[in-house]
N, C-alpha and C positions, 0 to 999 in steps of 0.2 A: 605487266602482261595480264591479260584476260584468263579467268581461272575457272567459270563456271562449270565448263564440263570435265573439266579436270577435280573440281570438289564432288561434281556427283558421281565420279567413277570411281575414284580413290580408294571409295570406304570398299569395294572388293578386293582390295587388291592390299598385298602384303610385301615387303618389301625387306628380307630379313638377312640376304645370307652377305659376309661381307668379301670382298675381294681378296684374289691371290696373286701376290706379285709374282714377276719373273722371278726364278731363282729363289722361290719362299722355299724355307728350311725343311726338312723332311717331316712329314707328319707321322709318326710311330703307331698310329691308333691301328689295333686288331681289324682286320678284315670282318666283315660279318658274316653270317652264314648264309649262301645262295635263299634270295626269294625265289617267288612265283614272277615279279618283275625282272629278274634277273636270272635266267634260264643258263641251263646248262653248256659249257662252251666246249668247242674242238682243243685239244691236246695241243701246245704249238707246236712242238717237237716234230720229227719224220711220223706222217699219221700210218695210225694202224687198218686196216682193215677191220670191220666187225665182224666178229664170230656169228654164225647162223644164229638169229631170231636176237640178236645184241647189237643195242640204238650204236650209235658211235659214241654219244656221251658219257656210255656204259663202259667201251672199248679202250675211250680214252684218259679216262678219270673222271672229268667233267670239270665242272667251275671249279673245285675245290683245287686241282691239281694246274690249272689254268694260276689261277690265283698267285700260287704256290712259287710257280717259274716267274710269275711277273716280279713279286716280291724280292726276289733272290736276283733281278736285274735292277729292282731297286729306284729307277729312275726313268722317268717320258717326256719329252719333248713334244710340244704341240704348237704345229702351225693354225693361227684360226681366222676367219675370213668372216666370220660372225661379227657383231657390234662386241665392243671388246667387254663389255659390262657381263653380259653373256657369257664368252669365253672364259669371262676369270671365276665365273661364279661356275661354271661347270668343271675348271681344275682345278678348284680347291677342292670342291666335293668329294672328286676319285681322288685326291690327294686324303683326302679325311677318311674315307670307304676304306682303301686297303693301303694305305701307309706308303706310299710312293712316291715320293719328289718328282714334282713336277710344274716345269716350266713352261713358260707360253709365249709366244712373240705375234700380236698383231698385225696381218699383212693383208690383203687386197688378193682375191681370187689371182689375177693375172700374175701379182707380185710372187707368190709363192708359185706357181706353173714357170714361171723364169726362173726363179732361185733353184727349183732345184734341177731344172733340164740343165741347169748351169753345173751342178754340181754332179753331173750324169751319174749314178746312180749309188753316193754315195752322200747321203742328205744330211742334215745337221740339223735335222729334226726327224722323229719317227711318227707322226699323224696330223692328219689334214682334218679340218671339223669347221663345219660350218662354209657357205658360201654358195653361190650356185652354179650346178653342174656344167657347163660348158666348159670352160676350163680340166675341172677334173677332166672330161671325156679327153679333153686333149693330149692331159694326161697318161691316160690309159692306152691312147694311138700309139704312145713315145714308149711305153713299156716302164713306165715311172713309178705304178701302184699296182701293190702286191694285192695278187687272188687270196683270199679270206672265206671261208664259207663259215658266217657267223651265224650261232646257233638261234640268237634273238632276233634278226630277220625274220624269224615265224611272225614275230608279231607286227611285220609291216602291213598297211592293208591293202597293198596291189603288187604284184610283182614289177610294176611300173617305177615304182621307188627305188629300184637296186640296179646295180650296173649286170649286165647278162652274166660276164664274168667274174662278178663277184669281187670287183676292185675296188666298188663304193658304195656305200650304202646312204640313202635318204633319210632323214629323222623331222622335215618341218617340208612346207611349201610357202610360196609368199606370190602374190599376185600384182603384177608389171602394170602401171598407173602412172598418174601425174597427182599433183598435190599444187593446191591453189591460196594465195593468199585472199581473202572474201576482201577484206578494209580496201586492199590495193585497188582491185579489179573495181570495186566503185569508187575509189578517187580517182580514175582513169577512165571511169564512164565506161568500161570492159565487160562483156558477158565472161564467162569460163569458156575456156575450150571441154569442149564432149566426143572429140576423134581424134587421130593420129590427124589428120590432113589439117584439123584445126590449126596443130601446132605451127604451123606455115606461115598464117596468115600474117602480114604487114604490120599488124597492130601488136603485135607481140614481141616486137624487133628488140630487141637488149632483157625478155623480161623472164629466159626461161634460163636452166642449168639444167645438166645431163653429166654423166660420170664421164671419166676420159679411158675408151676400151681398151688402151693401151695396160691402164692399170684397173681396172674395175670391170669383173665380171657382170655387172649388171645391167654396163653397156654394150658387149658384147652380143648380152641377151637382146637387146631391145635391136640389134644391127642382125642378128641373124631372123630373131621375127618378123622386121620388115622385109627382109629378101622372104623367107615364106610365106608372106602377104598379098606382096607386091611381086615379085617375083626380085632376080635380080637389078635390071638396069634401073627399074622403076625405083627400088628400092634408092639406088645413088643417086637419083636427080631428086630425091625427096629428102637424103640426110647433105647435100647441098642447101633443099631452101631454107630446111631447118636450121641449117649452121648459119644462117643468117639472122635469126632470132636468140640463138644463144650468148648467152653474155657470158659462162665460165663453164669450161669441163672439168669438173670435180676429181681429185685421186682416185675416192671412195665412193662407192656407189650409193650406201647413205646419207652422201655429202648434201646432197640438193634439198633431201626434206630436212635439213638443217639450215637451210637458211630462207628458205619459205617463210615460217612464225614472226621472224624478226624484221621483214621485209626488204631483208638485200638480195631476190630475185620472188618473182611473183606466181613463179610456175616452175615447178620443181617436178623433174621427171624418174621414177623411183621404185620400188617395193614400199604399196601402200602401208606394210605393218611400221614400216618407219615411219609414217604419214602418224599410225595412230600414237605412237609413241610421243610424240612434239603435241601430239594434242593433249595427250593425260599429263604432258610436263605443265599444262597450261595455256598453249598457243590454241585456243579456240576461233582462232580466225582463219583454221586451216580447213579448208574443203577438199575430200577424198573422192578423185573422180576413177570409174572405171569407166576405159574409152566405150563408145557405142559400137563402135566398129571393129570390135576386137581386142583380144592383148595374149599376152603366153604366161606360165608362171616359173618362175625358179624351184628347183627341189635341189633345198640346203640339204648336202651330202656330208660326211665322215669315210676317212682310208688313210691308210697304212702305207709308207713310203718305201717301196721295194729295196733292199740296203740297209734299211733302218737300226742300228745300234742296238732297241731292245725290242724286238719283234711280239715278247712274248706281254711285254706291256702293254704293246700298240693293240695287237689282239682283244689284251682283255678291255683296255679302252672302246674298243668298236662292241664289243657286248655292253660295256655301260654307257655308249651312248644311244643304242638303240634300248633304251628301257627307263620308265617312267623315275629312275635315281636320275637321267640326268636332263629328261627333254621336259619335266616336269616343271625346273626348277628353271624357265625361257621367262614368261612372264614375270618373276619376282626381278630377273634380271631387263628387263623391261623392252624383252623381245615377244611379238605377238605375232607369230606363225602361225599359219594351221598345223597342226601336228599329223605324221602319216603311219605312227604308231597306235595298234587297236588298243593297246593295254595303258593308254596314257590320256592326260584330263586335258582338251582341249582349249584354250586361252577363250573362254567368254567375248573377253573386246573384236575379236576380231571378227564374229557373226554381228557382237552390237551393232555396227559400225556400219553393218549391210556389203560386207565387201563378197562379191557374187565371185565363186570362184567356177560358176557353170560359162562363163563369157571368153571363154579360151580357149585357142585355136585348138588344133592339133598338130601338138608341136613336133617335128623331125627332128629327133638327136639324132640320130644316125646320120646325118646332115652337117647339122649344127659340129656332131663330131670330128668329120675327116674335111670340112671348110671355115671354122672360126677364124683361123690362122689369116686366111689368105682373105675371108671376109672384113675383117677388120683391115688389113695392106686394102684393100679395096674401097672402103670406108675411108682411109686417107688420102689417097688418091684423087677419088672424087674429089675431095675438099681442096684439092690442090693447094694454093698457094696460100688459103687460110689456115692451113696446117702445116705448110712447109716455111713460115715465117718465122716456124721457133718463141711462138709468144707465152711464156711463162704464165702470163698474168690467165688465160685462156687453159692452155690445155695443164692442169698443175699435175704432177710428179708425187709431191710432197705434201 
């Protein structure tokens, strides 16, 4: 593999913390004392009112007494919809922080919105982390994730990050692209596509991948931005021509910029930060396109599972992930988001890179929320009988 810019980016970049398996042993280490990154949290308990001219964090004990009840539940479950390298590096950390056991199981936006509507409100996990928002929102329709008003939200930088009712919160963004292999496109004598409408075109017949919406919110995204593009119907006769040019619908929605570098498809449709990740592993034959004609972005969310076993855990969880202990520590796990925390160090590579996050729509969740559902059943549809053939090898599950 080709390494050049993966040697000249490296030397930034540190790569230190190691992994937490499912069901790693309990870590005993002492809690530390509330930072300035780490702000003061709500009481999980039945909240009190504050007394005239006394904050709530005053009211309620604050982090320390937060802390205190997590501790004394002892154990957190976490569902994560991030790259799993990520996930396990951010529950070892609160595993290390305040002595908690804590496990994790890797699953697929869509995957965990099914488990637990399945499990109607009695989940077998207590926090969602990582992933992007449509699903949660679908979430929050079905009455599946608990209202939180988390004290470290202050430091979000737009109220646009948070769910209105305070069901989920934002901690990254990632911006909706394609990903090119360079070698490919001139052994095939190919320009790159530079719009949605490119993706169409005849010459591209077997050479793209896209996630399968079924299980990957990412596709989702990319099905509900074209209907607010395009509007609806236009929107179906377009993921018709497209599915003509796809060669595999990915489980995972960073499945595609994974096989881009290696050249088992040649246009991988994605969240660019995955794009840059394959590049610093080495694959410098991958080209980062932002369409010309627009795109939407994800905002990787964190919530609490209405039901959840250790509420007071999952709480304190939503305070350490909104604060630079854990979105901090994205890049070393070799996720490169924008970050939508004021108080945390934004991932360098991802301005390197020139990824323009000003190229985006104005995206409708309020949309997106109460028709994902029936958008993606529509999505299939269209596709009729190229989706109703039950082909493994195309739309993969697993």
């Amino acid at each position: 593999m080709k390494k050049k810019l993966a040697l000249m980016l490296a030397c930034s970049m540190v790569f230190g913390l190691t992994a937490c398996g499912n069901g790693a042993d309990t870590n005993t280490t002492a809690a530390p004392p509330a930072t300035e990154a780490t702000t003061q949290a709500t009481e999980p308990a039945a909240e009190e009112k504050p007394a005239e001219g006394e904050t709530k964090a005053e009211a309620t004990g604050g982090l320390d007494a937060l802390i205190e009840a997590a501790k004394a539940e002892g154990e957190l479950t976490v569902y994560g919809s991030c790259e799993e390298e990520y996930l396990s590096v951010a529950c070892k950390n609160f595993e290390q922080l305040y002595g908690i056991k804590t496990k994790f199981q890797r699953l697929s936006t869509s995957e965990v919105y099914t488990k637990i509507s399945e499990e109607a409100g009695k989940p077998s996990a207590d926090v969602w982390f990582g992933g992007t928002t449509d699903p949660y929102n679908e979430a929050v329709a079905d009455g599946l994730l608990m209202e939180y008003e988390a004290e470290n939200a202050a430091n979000l930088i737009s109220e646009d990050y948070k769910d209105p009712t305070n069901c989920w919160y934002g901690i990254y963004k990632g911006i909706l692209g394609f990903m090119v292999n360079t070698e490919e496109l001139e052994r095939l004598s190919l320009e790159a596509p530079k719009t949605w409408d490119d993706l169409t075109k005849e010459e591209y017949k077997g050479l793209i991948m896209l996630s399968n919406p079924n299980t990957a919110g990412t596709a989702k995204l990319l099905i509900n931005t074209m209907i607010q593009m395009k509007g609806h119907d236009e929107a179906m006769e377009y993921f018709k021509a497209l599915d003509q040019n796809i060669n595999q619908y990915t489980k995972s929605g960073s499945g595609p910029s994974k096989m881009v570098g290696p050249g088992e498809c040649v246009i991988g449709i994605g969240f660019l930060h995955d794009g840059i990740y394959q590049i610093l592993q080495g694959y410098d034959n991958i080209e980062l396109i932002v369409p010309e004609d627009g795109t939407s972005f994800e905002v990787g969310a964190t919530a609490i599972f209405n039901g959840c076993a250790h509420p007071n855990a999952a709480k304190l969880w939503i305070e350490y992930a909104l604060s630079p202990d854990c979105v901090d520590h994205a890049k070393e796990a070799g996720s490169y988001q924008f970050l939508v925390l004021s108080n945390a160090t934004q991932p360098e590579e991802a301005t390197r890179f020139g990824l323009d996050m000003n190229n985006t729509i104005d995206y409708d969740f309020e949309d997106a929320k109460a028709n994902s559902a029936k958008y993606v059943e529509d999505f299939f549809a269209a596709l009729g009988s190229a989706a109703d053939s039950a082909d493994t090898s195309r739309f993969l599950t697993e």
